[in-house]
N, C-alpha and C positions, 0 to 999 in steps of 0.2 A: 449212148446218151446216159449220162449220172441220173442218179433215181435217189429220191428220197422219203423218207415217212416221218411224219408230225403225230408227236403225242401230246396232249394240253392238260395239264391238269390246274383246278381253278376259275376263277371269276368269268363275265363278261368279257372282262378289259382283256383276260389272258386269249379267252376264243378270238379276241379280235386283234391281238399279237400275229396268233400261230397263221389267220387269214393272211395278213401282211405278210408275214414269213412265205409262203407257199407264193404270193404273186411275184414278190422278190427273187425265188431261187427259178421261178419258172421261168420270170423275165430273163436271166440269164442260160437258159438251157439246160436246168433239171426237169425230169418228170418223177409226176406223184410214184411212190412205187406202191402196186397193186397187197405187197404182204411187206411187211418192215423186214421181217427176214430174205428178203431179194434189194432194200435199198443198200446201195451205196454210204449214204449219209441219215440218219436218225439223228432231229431234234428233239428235243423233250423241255419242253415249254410249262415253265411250275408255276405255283403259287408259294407263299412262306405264311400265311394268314394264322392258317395253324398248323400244327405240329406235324397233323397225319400227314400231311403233303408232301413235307420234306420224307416221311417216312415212307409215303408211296415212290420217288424221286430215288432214294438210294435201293429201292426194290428193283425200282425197274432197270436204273444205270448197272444192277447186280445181273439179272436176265440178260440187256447185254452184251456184260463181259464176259457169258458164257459163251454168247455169236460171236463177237472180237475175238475170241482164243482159235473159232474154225477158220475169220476173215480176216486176219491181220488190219487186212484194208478198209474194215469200216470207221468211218467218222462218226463219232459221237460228241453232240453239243447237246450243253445243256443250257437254256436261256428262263428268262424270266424272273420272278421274283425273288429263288433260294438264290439265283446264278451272280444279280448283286448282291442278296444278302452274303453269302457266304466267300463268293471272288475266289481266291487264288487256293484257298482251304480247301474246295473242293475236288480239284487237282491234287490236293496232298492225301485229301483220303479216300480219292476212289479214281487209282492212275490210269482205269478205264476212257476219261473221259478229252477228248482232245480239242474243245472248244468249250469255254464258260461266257457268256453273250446277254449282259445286260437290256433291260427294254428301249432304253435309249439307243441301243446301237447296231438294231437291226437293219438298217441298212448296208450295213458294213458287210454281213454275212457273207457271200458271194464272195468279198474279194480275202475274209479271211479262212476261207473254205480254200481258196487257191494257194495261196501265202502255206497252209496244211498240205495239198497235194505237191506243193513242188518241196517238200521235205523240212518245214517249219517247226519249231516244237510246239506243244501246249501252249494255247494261248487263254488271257485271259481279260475280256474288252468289257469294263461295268462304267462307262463314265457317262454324268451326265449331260445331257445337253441343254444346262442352264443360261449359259450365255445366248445361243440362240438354237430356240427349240424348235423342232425339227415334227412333224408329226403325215405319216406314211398316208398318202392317201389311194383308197383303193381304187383297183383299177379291173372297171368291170367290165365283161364282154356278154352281149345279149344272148342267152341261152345258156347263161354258163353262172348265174345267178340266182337265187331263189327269191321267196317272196318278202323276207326282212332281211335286215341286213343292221350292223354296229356301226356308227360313227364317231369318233372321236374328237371331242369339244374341247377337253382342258384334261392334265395329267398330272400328277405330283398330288400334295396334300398339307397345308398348313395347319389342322386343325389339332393334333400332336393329342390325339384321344391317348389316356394313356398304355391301353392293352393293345394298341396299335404299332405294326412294325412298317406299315405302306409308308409313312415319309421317309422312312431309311429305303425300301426299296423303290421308290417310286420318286422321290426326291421330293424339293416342294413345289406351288402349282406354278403349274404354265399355262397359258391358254392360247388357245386357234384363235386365228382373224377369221373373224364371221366370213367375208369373203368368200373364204375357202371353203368353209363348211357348210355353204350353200351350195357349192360348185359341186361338191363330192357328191353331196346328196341329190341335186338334180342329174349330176351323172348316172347315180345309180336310179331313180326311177325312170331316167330314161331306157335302160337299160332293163328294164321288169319289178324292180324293187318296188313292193308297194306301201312296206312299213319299214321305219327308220328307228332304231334307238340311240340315243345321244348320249355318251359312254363319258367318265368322268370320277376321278373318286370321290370327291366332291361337286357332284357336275354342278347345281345349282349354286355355286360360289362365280361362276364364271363371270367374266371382265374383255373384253374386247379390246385387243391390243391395238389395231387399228383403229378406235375409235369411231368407228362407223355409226355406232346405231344410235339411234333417235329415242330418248325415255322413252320407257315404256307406260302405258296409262299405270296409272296409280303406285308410281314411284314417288317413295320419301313421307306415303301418309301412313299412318300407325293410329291404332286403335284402339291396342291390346288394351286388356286387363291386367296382363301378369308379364307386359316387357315394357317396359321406359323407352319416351319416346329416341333417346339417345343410344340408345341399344339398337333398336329400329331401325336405326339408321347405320349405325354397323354391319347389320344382317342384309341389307341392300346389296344387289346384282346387276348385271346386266344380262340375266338368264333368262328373267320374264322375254327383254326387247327380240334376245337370236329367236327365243321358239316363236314371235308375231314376226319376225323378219323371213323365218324358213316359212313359215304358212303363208303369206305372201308371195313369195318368189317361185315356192313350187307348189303351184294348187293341186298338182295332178298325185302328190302324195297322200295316201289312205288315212293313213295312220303314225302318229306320232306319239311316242315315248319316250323317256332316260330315266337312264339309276347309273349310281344312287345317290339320291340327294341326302343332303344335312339338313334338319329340322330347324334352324335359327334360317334358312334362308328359302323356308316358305313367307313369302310378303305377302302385302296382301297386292303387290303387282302382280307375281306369280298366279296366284288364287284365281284375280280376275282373266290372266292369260286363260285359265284350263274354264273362267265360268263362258269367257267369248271363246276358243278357239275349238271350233269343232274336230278339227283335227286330231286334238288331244286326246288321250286313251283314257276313259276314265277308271283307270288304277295307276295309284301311288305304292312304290315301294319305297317306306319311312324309315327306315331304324330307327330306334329308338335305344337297345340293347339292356334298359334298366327300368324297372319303375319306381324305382327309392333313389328319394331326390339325394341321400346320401352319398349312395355307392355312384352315379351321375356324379358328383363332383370327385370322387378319388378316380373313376373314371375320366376326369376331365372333358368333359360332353359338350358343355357350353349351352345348357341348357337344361330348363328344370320341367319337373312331369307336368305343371300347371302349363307352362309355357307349350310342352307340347302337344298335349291332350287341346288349348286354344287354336292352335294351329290343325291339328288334326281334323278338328270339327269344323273350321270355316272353310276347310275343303270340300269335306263330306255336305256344308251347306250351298256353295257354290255350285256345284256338279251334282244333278240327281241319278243316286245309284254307284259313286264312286267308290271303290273297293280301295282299303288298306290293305298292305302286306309288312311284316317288318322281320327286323333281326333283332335274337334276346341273343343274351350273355349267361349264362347262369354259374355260382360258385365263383365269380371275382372278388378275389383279396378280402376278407371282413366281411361278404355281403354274407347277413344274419339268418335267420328262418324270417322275422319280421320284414325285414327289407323282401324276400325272395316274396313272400305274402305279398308284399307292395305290388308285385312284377303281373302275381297273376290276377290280381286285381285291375291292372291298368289294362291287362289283355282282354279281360273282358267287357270295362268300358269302355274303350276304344271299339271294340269289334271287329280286330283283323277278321280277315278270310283266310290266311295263310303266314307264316315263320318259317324263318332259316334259323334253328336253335342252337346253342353251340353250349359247349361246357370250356370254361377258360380251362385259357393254356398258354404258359411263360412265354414270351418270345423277346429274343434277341434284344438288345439294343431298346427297350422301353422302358419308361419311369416305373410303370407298375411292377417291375421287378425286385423294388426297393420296397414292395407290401408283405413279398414274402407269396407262398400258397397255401394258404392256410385251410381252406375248405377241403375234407377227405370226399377222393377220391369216389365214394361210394356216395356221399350226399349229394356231388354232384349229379352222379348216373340218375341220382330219384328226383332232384328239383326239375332237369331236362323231359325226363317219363312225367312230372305235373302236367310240363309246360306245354307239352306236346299233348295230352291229351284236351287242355284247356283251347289249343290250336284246333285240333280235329274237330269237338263239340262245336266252335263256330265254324270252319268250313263245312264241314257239312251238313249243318243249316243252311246258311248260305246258297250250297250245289242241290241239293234238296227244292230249297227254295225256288228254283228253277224250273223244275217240273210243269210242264204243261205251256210255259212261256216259248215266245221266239225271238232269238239272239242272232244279229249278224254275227259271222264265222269268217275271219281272214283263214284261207286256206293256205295252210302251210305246204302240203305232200299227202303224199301216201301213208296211210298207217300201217302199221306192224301186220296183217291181214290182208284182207280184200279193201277196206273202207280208205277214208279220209282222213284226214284231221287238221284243224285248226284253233286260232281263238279269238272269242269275244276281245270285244274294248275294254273289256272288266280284266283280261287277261284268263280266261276259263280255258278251258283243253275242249274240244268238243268233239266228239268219235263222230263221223256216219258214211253212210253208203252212197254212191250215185255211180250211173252209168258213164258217166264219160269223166275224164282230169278237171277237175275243178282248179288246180295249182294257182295259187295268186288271186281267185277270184273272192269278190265278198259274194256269201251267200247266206240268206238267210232257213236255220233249221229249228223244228219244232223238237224240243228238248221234251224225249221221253225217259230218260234214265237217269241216276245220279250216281257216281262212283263213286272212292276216297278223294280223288283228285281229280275228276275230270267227269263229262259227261255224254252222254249218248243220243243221236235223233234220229229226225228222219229230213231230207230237206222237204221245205214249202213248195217249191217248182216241183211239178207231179211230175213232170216229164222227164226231169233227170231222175228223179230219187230212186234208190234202190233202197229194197225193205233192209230195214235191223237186219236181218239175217241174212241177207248179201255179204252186212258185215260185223257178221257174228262171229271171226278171227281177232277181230280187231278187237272188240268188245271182250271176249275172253283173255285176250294179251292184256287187255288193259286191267282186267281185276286180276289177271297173276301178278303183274307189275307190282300193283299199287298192295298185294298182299305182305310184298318185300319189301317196298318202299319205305323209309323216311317219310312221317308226314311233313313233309315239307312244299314248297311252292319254289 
């Protein structure tokens, strides 16, 4: 039997590629191999977002071409985002590689994996599937599942931000028929799934090609202050109707999620979907990426700090206790000390709880290319160490904040220890101990601890719980972690 190993590096979208990828090759009679140094075949499943990726990508395709030299016969593919970005270039500069495998044409693996064993040359498959898109649904078997699981709503991206290379790698959008994406997901809670997140690069732009679904309440009203009401109407989706169509159809679903949305197309349909559907998590992951309405428009954002700061807070008013997470940008093209002052100003009125901080970085094929990089090198490293500590001070108020409270816990697994872990609706991490597998179950625990990222209890049920120190492994993994960690979320 051919044996294969999956490396991902990258987003959601990429974990829920490399998923597909594995049911794919398995369908066909590969198995997982236990050490990549015993497969047959190594995928290596990228991002191109930023730079490091592509940099981790020819690190690892270099480690190996040191395996290739002992096995002739291993297959190495590379897929995902560099694998369109860069196509046949790849193959010229690292002749390691004997598969390049866009995201659109995973499917195909299997049979160009064969077309390679029976003496093929280098192949290289990026094309998209615009004409009729195509979208892998997973195929799940009871026991062989965990307790969340990615779904895939809509893929590609029109919004042409301009430090963005996802519409070159990802194409422009497409979207699932509701239909189907009701099917997948009641397949998988039947199947044990008890949270779902609804994957998307723009998930909340989505449109329903079958035209299935029914308005959703409070479609086409606008109220804003700072958006016209003919903008308002642009920003309009059919995102609100899927998440009232899936909360209907599957009740027996926990918990529902997606990211990452675009802020022009929180509506106020959307809004009232998270203030009625209990379902909904309440935490938003926003970007935002800027707080100066300047660098937002050389950005091409499609939206300005007032508009989203409005937006932001009629969520936080709809939903009591709904947590913000976002992603900043720091050092893009011209952005000043002024403007960067903008950024952490906006951080702290808004109130995240949590950021994925980046320091810009040129990429491929994007208008911001034509800005130049004008920010050193070293200003960046200090605006990202602001932003980041401006991060930490609110979340851990925030986790702090917590102490003494009781938070339902979707149980995720086992932790790094003896204990648990899972997380709040808020999306919180929560450490604890109990005597029996909790896996999949909501339980609620009394939060005695607060960490950099996460938090520690004990459960309410006396009868399962086991003391803190049952899972006092778990709790010390988690403060060496988070000693090394990125504050990030």
């Amino acid at each position: 039997m051919l044996r294969y190993s999956l490396v991902t590096f990258g987003c959601q979208m990429n974990e829920h590629d490399s998923l597909r990828m594995r049911e794919v090759l398995e369908a066909t009679g590969y198995a997982d191999a236990p050490d990549m140094r015993e497969a047959d075949v190594v995928v290596v499943n990228t991002c191109s977002v930023r730079e490091k990726a592509e940099q981790k990508l020819r690190s690892q395709v270099g480690r190996l071409g040191v395996l290739k030299r002992r096995r002739p016969d291993l297959v190495i593919v590379v897929a995902g985002c560099v694998a369109q970005q860069e196509g046949v270039r790849l193959i010229r500069d690292l002749p390691q590689i004997d598969l390049v495998l866009g995201p659109d044409n995973i499917p195909e693996l299997p049979g160009l994996l064969q077309d390679l064993a029976s003496g093929g040359p280098p192949r290289v498959r990026t094309v998209f599937d615009v004409e009729s898109p195509q979208f892998l649904r997973a195929r799940p078997r009871a026991g062989r599942v965990g307790p969340c699981a990615y779904v895939t709503v809509m893929k590609g991206c029109d919004e042409r931000c301009s430090f963005c290379i996802v519409p070159h790698t990802r194409g422009p959008e497409r979207y699932r028929a509701s239909g189907e994406v009701i099917t997948e997901i009641r397949m998988l809670v039947k199947a044990g799934v008890r949270e779902v997140t609804l994957l998307g690069q723009t998930v909340n732009s989505y449109a329903d090609p079958s035209g299935a679904l029914p308005a959703a309440p409070g479609t086409g009203e606008s109220s804003w202050q700072h958006t016209g009401r003919a903008r308002s109407r642009e920003d309009e989706s059919e995102f609100p109707a899927l998440l009232r169509a899936i909360a209907d159809a599957v009740p027996d679903l926990v918990r529902l999620r997606y990211m990452s949305p675009h802020p022009r197309h929180v509506t106020r349909s959307l809004i009232l979907a998270h203030e009625q559907l209990p379902v909904l998590a309440r935490h938003v992951h926003l970007p935002v990426q800027s707080g100066s309405d300047r660098v937002l428009r050389r950005m091409i954002r499609r939206h300005t700090v007032h508009e989203y700061v409005e937006r932001a807070r009629a969520l936080q008013a709809a939903v009591d206790g709904l947590t913000l997470t976002t992603d900043v940008i720091v050092g893009f093209p011209g952005e000043t000390q002024e403007d960067f002052e903008r950024t952490l100003g906006l951080i702290d009125r808004v109130g995240f709880v949590g950021m994925f901080g980046f320091k810009y970085s040129p990429r491929p094929f994007t208008p911001a290319l034509k800005f130049g990089d004008d920010v050193p090198e070293a200003e960046k490293k200090d605006r990202l160490r602001r932003v980041f500590e401006h991060s930490e001070r609110l979340r851990r108020a925030h986790l702090e904040g917590q102490i003494g409270t009781e938070q339902t816990v979707l149980v995720e697994g086992p932790g790094e220890g003896e204990g648990y872990t899972g997380r709040t609706d808020r999306n919180d991490i929560v450490h604890f101990g109990c005597v029996n597998d909790p896996t999949g179950e909501l339980v609620d625990v009394h939060i005695a601890e607060a960490f950099k990222n996460s938090l520690a209890g004990m459960l309410v049920d006396s009868a399962r719980a086991a003391p803190i120190a049952r899972a006092a492994s778990t709790v010390a993994r988690a403060r060496q972690m988070e000693r090394r960690a990125l504050p990030v979320v």
